[in-house]
TORRO-862895 format. One line per field, with one value per residue: residue in one letter; x, y, z of N, C-alpha, C, O, CB in turn. Coordinates in steps of 0.001 Angstrom, whole numbers, padded with zeros to 6 digits. Glycine has a CB too. Example, Ala and Ser with C-alpha at 12.3 -4.5 7.8 and 13.67 -1.06 7.14 Angstrom:
2
res: c(A;S)
npx: c(013190;012850)
npy: c(-005690;-002250)
npz: c(007800;007080)
capx: c(012300;013670)
capy: c(-004500;-001060)
capz: c(007800;007140)
cpx: c(013200;012900)
cpy: c(-003300;000030)
cpz: c(007800;007870)
opx: c(014236;013409)
opy: c(-003319;001138)
opz: c(008465;008039)
cbpx: c(011308;014084)
cbpy: c(-004473;-000598)
cbpz: c(009046;005725)
END
This chain:
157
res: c(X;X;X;X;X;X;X;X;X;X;X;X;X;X;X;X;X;X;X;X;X;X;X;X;X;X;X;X;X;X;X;X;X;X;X;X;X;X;X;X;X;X;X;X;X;X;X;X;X;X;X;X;X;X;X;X;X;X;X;X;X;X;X;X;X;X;X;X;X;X;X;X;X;X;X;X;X;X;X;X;X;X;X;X;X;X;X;X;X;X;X;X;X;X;X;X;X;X;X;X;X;X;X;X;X;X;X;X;X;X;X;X;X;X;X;X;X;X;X;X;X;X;X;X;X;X;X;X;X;X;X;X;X;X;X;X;X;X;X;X;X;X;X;X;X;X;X;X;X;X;X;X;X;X;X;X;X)
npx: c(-012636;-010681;-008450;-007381;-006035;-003318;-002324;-002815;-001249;001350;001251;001206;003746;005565;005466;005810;008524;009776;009572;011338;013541;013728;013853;015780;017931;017751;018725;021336;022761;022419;024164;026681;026823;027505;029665;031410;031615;033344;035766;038983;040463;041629;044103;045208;047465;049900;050776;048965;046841;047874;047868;045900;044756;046706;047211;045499;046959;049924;050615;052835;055074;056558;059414;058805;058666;061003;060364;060933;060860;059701;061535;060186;058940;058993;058395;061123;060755;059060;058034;059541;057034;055100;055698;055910;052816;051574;052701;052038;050336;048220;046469;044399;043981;042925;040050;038956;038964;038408;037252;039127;040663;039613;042151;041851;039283;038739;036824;036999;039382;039228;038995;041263;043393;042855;043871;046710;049360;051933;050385;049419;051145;052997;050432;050962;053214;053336;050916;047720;044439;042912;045069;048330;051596;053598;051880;052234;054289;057374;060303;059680;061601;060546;061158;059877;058065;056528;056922;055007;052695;052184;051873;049233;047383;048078;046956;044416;043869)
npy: c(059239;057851;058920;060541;060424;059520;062045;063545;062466;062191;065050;065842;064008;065570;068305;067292;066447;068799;070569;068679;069464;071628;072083;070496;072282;074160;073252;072569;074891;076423;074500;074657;077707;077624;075667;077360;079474;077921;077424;078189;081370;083040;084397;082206;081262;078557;076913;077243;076271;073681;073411;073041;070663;068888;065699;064706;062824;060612;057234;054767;051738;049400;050731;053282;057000;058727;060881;064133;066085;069134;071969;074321;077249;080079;083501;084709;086267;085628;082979;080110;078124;079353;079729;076236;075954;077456;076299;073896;073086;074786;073414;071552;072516;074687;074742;072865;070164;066747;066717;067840;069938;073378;076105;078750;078462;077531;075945;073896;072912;072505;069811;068471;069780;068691;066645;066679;068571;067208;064890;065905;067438;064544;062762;064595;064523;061932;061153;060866;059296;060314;062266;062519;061624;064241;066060;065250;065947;064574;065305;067520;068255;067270;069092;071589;070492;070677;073565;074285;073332;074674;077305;077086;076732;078792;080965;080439;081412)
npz: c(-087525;-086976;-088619;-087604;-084973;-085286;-085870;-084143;-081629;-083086;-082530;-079969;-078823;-080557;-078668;-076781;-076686;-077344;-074840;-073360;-074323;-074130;-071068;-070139;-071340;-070093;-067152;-068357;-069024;-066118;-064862;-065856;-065549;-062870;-062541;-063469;-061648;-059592;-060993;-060716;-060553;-063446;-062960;-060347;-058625;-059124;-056994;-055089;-056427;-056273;-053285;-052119;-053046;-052183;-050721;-047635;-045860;-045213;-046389;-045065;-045569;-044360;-042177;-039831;-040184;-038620;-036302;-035216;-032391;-031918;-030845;-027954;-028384;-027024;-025912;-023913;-021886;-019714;-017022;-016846;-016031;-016939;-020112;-020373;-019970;-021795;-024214;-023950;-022454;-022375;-025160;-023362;-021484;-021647;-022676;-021376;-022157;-023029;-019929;-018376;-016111;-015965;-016389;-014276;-013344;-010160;-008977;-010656;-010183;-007087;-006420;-006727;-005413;-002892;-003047;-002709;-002925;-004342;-004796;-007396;-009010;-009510;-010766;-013037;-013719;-014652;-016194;-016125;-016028;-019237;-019731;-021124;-020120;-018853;-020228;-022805;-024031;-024411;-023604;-021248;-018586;-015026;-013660;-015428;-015682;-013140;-012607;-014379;-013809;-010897;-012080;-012937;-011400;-009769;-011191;-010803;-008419)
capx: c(-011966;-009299;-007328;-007091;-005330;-001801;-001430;-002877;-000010;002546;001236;001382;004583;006577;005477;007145;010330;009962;009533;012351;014548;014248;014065;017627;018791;018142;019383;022583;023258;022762;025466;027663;027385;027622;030727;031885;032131;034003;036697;040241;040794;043150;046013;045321;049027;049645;051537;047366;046267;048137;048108;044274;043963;047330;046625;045818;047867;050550;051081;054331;054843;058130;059647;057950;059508;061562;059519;061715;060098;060007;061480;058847;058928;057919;059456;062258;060842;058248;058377;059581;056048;054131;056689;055263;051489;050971;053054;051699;049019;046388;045449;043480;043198;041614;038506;038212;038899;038459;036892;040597;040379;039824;042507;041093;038042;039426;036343;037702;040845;039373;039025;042430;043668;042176;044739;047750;050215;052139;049454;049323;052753;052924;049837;051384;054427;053367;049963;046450;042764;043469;045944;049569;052777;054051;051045;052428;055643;058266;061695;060242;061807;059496;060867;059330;056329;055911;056406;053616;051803;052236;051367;048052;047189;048436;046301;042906;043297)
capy: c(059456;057086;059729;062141;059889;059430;063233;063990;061356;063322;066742;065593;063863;067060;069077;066907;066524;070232;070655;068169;069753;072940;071441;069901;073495;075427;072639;072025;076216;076361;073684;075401;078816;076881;075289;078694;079932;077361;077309;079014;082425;082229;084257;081933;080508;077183;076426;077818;075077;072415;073211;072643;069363;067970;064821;065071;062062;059422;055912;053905;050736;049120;051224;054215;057601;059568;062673;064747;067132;070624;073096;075062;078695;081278;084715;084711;087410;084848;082035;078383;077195;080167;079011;075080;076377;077992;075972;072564;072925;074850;073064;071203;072996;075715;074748;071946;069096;065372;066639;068207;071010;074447;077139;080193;077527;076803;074774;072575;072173;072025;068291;067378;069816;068063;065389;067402;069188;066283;064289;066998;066852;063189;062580;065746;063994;060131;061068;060166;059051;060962;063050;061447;062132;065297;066815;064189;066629;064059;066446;068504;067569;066769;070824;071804;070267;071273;074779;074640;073095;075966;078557;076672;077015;080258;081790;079908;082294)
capz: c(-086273;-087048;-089569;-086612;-084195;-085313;-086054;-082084;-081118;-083469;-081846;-078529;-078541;-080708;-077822;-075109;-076944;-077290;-073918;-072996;-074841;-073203;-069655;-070487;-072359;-068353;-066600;-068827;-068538;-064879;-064562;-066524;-064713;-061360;-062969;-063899;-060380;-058702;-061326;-060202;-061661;-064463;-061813;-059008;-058684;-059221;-055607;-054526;-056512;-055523;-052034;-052183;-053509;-051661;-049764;-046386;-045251;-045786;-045608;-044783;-045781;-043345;-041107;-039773;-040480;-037580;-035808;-034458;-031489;-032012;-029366;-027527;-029071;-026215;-025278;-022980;-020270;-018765;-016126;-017304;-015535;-018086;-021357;-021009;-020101;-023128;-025370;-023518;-021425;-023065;-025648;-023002;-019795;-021951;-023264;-020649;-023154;-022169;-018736;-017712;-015353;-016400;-016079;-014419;-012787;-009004;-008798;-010850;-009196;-005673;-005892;-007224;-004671;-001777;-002761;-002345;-004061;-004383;-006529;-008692;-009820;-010018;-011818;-014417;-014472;-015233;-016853;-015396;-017325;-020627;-019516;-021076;-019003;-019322;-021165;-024359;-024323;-023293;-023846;-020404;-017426;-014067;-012695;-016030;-015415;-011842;-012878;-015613;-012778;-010255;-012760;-013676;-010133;-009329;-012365;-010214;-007542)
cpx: c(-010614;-007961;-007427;-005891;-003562;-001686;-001872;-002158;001028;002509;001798;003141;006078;006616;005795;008012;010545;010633;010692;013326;015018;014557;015807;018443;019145;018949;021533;023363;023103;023993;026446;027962;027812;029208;032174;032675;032673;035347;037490;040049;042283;044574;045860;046846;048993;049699;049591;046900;046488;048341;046730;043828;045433;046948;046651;046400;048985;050507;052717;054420;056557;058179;058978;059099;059773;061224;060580;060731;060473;060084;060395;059551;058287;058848;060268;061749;059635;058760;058775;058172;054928;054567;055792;053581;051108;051920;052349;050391;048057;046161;044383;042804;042410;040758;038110;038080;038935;038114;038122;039800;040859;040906;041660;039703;038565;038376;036389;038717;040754;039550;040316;043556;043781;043189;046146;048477;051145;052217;049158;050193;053019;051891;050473;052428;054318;052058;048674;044735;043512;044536;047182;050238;053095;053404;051509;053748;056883;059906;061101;060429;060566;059771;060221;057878;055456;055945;055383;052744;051476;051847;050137;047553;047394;047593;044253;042715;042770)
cpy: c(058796;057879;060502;061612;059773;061348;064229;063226;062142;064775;066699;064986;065061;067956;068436;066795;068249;071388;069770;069168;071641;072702;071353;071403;073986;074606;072842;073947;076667;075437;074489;077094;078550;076587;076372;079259;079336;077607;078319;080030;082121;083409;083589;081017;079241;076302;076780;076537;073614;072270;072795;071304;068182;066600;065323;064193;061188;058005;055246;052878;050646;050180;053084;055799;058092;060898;062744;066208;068331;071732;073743;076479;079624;082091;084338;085402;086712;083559;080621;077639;077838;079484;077243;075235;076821;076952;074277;072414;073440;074213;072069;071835;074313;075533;073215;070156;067876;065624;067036;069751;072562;075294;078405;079513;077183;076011;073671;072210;071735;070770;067647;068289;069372;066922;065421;067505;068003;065624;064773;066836;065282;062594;064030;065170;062616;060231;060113;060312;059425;061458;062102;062149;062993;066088;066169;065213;065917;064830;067395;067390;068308;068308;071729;071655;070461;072562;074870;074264;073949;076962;078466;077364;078245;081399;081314;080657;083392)
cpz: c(-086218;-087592;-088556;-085520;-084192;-086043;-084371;-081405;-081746;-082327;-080499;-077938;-079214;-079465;-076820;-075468;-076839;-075660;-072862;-073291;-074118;-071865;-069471;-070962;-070504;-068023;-066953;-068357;-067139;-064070;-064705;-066054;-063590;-061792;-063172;-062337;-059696;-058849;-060385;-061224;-062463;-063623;-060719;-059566;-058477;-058149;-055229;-054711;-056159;-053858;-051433;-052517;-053118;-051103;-048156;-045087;-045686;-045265;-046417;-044987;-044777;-042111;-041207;-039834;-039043;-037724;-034856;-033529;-031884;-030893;-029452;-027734;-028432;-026436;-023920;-021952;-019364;-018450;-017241;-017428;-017058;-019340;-021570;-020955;-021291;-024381;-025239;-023312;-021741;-023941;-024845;-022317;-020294;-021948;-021937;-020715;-022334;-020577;-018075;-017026;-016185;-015877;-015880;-013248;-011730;-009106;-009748;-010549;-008000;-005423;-006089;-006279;-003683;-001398;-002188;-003485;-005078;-005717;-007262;-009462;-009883;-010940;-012904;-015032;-015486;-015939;-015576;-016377;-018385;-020647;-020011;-020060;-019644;-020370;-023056;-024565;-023816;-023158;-022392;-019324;-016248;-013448;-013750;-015967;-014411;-011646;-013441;-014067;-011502;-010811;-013227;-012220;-009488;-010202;-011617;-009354;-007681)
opx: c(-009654;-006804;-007680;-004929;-002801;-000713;-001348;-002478;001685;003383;002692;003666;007144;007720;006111;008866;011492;011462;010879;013923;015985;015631;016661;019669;020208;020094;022500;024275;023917;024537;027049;029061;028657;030019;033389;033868;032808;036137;036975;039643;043322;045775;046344;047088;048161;049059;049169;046590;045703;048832;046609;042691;045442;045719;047478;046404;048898;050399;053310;053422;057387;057277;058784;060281;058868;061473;061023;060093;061645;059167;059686;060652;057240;059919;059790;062329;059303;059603;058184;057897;054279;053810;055179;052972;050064;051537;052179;049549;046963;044940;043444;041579;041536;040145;036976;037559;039373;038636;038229;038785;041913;040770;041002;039278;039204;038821;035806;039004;041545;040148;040534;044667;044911;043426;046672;048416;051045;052914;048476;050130;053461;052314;049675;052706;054880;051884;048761;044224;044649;045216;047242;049767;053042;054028;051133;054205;057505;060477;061973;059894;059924;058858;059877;056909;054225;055251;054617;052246;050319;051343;049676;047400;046653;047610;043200;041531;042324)
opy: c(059157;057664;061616;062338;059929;061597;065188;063283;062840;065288;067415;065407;065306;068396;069083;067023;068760;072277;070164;069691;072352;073159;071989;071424;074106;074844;073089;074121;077570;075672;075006;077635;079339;077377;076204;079386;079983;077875;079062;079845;081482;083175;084196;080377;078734;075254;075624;075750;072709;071297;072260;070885;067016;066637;066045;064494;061021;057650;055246;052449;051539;050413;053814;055644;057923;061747;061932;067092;068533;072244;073885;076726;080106;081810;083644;085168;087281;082969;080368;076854;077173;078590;076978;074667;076349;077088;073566;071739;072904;074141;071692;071937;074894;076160;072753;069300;067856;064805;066480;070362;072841;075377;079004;080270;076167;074909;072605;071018;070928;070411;066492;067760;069505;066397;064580;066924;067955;065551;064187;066187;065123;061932;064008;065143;062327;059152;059244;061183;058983;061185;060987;063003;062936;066691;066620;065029;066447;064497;068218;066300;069348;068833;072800;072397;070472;073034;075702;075168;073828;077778;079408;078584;078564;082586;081843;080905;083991)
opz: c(-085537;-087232;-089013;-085268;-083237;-086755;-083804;-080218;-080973;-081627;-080047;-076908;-078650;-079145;-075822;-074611;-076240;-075464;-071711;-072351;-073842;-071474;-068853;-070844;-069895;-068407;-066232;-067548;-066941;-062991;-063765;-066174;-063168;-061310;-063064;-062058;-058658;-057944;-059549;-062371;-062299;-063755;-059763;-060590;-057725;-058074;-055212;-053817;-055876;-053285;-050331;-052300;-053514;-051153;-047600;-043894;-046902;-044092;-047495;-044408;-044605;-041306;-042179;-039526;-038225;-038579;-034042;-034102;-032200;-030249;-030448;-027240;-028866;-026974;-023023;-020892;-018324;-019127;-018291;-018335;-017866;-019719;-022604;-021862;-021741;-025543;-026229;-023903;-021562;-023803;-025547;-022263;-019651;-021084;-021816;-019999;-021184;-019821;-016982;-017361;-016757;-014656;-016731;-012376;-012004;-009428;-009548;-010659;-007513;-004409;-005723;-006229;-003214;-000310;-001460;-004569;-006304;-006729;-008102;-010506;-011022;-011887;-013841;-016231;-016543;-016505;-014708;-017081;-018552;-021636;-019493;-019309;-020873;-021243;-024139;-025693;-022895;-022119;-022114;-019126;-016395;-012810;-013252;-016135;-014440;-010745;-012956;-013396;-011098;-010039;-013871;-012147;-008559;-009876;-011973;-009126;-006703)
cbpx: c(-012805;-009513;-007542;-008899;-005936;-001070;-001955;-004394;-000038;002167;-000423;000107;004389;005973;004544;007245;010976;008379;008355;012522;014174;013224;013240;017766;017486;016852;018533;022491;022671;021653;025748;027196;026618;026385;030234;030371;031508;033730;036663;041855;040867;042941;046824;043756;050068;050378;053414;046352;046140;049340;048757;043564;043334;047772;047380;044770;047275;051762;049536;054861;054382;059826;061329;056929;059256;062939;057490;063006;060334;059107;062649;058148;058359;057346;058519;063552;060284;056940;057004;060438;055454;054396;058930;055783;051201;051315;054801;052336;049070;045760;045894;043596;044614;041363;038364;037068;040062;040076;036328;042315;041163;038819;043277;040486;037519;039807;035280;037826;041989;038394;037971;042822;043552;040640;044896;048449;051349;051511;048339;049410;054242;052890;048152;051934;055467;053316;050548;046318;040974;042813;045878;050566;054027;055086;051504;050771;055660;058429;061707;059293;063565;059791;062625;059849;055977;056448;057050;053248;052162;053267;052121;047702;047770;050134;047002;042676;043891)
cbpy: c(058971;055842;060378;062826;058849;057699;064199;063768;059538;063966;067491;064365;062559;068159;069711;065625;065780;070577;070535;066959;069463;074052;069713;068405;075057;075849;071353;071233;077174;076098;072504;075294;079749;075194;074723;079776;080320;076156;077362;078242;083996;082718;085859;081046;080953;076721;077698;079162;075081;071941;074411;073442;069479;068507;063488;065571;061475;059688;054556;053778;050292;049489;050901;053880;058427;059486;062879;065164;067056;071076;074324;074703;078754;081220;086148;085296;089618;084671;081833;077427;077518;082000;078786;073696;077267;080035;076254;072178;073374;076074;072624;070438;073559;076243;074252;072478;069139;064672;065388;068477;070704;074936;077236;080747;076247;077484;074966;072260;073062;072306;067375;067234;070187;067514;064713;066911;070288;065955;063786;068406;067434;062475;062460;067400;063675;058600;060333;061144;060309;061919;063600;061173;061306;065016;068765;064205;068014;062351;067678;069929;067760;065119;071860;071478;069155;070818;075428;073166;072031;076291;078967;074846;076287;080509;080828;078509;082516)
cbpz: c(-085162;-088030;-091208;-085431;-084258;-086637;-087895;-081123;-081727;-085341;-081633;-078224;-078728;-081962;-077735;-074073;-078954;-077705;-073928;-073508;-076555;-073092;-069593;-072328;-073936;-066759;-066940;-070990;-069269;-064473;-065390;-067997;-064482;-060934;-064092;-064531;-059706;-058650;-062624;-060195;-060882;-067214;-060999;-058129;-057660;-060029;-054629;-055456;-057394;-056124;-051430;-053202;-055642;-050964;-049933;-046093;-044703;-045847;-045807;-043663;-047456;-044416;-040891;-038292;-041573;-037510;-034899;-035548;-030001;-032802;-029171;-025763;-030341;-024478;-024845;-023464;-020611;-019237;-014952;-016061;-013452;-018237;-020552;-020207;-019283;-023276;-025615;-022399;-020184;-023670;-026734;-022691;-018186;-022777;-025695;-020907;-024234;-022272;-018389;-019200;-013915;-016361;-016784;-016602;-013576;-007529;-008524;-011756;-008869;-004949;-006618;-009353;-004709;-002171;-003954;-001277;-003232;-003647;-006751;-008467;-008865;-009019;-011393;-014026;-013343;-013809;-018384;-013644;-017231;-021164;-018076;-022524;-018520;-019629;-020784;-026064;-023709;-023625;-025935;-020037;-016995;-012996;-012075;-016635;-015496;-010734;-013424;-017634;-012394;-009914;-013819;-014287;-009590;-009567;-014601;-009626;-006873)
END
């Protein structure tokens, strides 16, 4: 019984390397097709590729660089108050953001009506809770901002 033992220890361990070795063969070729499909096609343009793996920030060391504002870009054949609404004012008063009052929703304006017209335009102008001054646009002036503010309101009725 003894001469049988080390060749049922050979048998047994050929057939798990065997069996490793294929394990590792799928594995390693499922990588490698996986790998396959991510790559870039050989015409993706190079500006493609590097616009993909740019960074998506900087840092400054000293002085901080100079942002210059960018004019507001509407059509000419609508109101001043419409012109900063859409270039200003929705990205909040659309969707509601930070608890700001919906355009289009009088019941969310009734309460900040209640206060008067007034405090409407003064909190629009100087900012209130989240809200900055001037919707964070500081280049409009306060008849800029009390148009946008009239046309928010005029769109609730």
């Amino acid at each position: 019984m003894a001469a049988n033992t080390p060749s049922k220890f050979f048998l047994g361990t050929l057939i798990t390397c065997f069996f490793l070795i294929l394990l590792a063969q799928i594995i390693l070729s499922s990588a490698l097709s996986l790998g396959e499909k991510t790559l870039p096609k050989e015409n993706t343009p190079k500006v493609a590729v590097s616009d993909r793996i740019k960074p998506i920030g900087e840092v400054f060391i000293g002085d901080a660089p100079i942002v210059v504002e960018q004019a507001i870009e509407v059509d000419d054949d609508i109101s001043p108050g419409e012109k900063v609404v859409t270039a200003v004012c929705l990205r909040c008063h659309a969707s509601g953001l930070m608890k700001s009052p919906k355009i289009g929703k009088a019941k969310d304006w009734a309460p900040r009506l209640k206060q008067g017209i007034e405090t409407l335009y003064t909190n629009a102008i100087n900012g209130i809770n989240k809200m900055p001054a001037r919707g964070g646009k500081k280049s409009l002036s306060d008849d800029d901002v009390k148009a946008a503010v009239d046309h928010m309101l005029a769109l609730n009725k």
